[in-house]
C-alpha positions in Angstrom: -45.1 -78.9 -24.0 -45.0 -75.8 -22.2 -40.9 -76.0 -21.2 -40.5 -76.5 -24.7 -41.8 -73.6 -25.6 -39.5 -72.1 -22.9 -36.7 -73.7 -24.4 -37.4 -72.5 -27.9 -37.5 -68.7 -27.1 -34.4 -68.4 -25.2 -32.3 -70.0 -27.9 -30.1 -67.6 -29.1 -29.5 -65.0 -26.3 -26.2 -67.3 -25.9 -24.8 -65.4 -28.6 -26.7 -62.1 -28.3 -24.8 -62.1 -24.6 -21.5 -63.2 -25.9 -21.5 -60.7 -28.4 -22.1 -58.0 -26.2 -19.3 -59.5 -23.5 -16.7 -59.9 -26.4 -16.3 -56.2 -26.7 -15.7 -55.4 -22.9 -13.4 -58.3 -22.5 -11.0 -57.6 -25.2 -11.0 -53.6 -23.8 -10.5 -54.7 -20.2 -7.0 -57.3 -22.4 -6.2 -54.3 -24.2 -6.0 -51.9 -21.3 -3.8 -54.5 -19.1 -1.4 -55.4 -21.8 -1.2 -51.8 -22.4 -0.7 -51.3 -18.8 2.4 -53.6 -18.8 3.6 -52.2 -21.9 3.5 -48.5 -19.9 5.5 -50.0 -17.1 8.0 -52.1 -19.1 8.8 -49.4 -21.5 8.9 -46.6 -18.2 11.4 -48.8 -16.4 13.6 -48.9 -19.8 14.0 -45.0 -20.2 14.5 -45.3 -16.4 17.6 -47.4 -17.0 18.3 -45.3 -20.1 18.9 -42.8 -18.1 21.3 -43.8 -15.6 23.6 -45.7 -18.6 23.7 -41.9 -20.2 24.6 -40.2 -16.8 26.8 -42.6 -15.9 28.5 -42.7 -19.7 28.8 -39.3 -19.7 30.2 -39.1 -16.3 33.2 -40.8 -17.7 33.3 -38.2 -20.4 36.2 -36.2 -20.3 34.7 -32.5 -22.2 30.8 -31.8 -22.3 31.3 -32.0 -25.8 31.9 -35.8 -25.8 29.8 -36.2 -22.7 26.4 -35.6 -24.7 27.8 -37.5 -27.4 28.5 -40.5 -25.3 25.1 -40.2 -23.2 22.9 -40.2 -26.2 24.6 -43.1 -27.7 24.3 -45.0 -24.3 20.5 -44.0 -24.3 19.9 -45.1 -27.4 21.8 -48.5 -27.2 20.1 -49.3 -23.4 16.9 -48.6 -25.4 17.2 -50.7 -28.2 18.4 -53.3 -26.1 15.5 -53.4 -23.4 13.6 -53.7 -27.3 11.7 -50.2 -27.0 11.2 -48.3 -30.2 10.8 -44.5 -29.5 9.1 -42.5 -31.9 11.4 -39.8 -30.7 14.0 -40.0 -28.5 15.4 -36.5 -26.6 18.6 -37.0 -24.8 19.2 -33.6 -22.7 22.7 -33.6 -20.5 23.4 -30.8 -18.3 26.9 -30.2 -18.7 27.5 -27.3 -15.7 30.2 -29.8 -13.7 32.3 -29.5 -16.3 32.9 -26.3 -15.4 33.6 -26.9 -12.0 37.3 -26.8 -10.8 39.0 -30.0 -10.4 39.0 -31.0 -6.5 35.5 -29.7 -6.0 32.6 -31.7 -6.5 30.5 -31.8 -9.3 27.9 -33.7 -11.2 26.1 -34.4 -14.6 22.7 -34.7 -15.1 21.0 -36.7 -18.1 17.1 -36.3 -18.9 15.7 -39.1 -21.5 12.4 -38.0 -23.2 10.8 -41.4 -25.1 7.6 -40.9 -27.1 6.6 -44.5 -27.0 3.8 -46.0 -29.6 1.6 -49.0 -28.6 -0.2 -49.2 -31.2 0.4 -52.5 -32.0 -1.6 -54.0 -29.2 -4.0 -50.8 -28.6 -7.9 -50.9 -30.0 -9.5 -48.1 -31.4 -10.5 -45.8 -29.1 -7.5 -46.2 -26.7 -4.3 -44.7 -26.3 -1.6 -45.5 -28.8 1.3 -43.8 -27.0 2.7 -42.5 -24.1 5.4 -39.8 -23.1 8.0 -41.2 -20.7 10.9 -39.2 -19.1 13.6 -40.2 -16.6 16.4 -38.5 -15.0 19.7 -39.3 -13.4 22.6 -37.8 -11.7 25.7 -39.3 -11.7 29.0 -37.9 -10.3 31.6 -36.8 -12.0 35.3 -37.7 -10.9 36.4 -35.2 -8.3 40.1 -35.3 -9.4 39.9 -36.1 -13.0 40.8 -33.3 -14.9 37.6 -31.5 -17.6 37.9 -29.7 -20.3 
């Protein structure tokens, strides 16, 4: 009789316990799918990046090589599936400048405000700032404008 009583007034912690588990578990998801998210969506703007510098490499005027290099950025973007809530394409232009025979290069920096809000709970970032730069070559005999 006495372990029945014992019985009777633990029933129900079960649930107590599980409902204060349920929380922490579904933080401790949150925070690794965000996680993965943050490194998926860093390794994107990373290749973002190098299609711009290398697209705008090919450009022949800095005019049409920030053109090209945001177009490339946005494409490489939307084809690794990330959706910037802006999107800042900056190409330094200086090697176009540079005499034909001497070396010279153009730099592209891609700025992605990237929202997660999809998967994140309340109380845990929605967003991050990524930014990635590359330097690509440009043509040492290939004439600029």
């Amino acid at each position: 009789m006495n372990q029945f009583r014992a019985l009777w007034r633990d029933r129900g912690s079960t649930s107590i316990e599980l409902a204060i588990i349920t929380p922490a578990v579904l933080a401790i998801f949150a925070t690794a799918v965000i996680g993965g998210r943050v490194n998926l969506a860093r390794q994107a703007v990373e290749a973002a990046a190098f299609d711009a510098a290398r697209t705008a490499s090919l450009a022949r005027t800095a005019g049409a090589a920030q053109a090209t290099a945001t177009s490339a950025a946005g494409s490489t973007l939307d084809a690794q599936g990330l959706s910037c809530a802006s999107l800042t394409v900056s190409v330094s232009t200086g090697g176009f400048a540079v005499p034909v025979g001497q070396p010279a290069t153009v730099t592209v920096t891609v700025v992605c405000e990237a929202t997660f809000a999809d998967v994140a709970l309340p109380g845990m970032p929605g967003g991050a700032t990524l930014n990635a730069s590359f330097t690509s070559p440009l043509d040492t005999y290939r004439s600029r404008k």
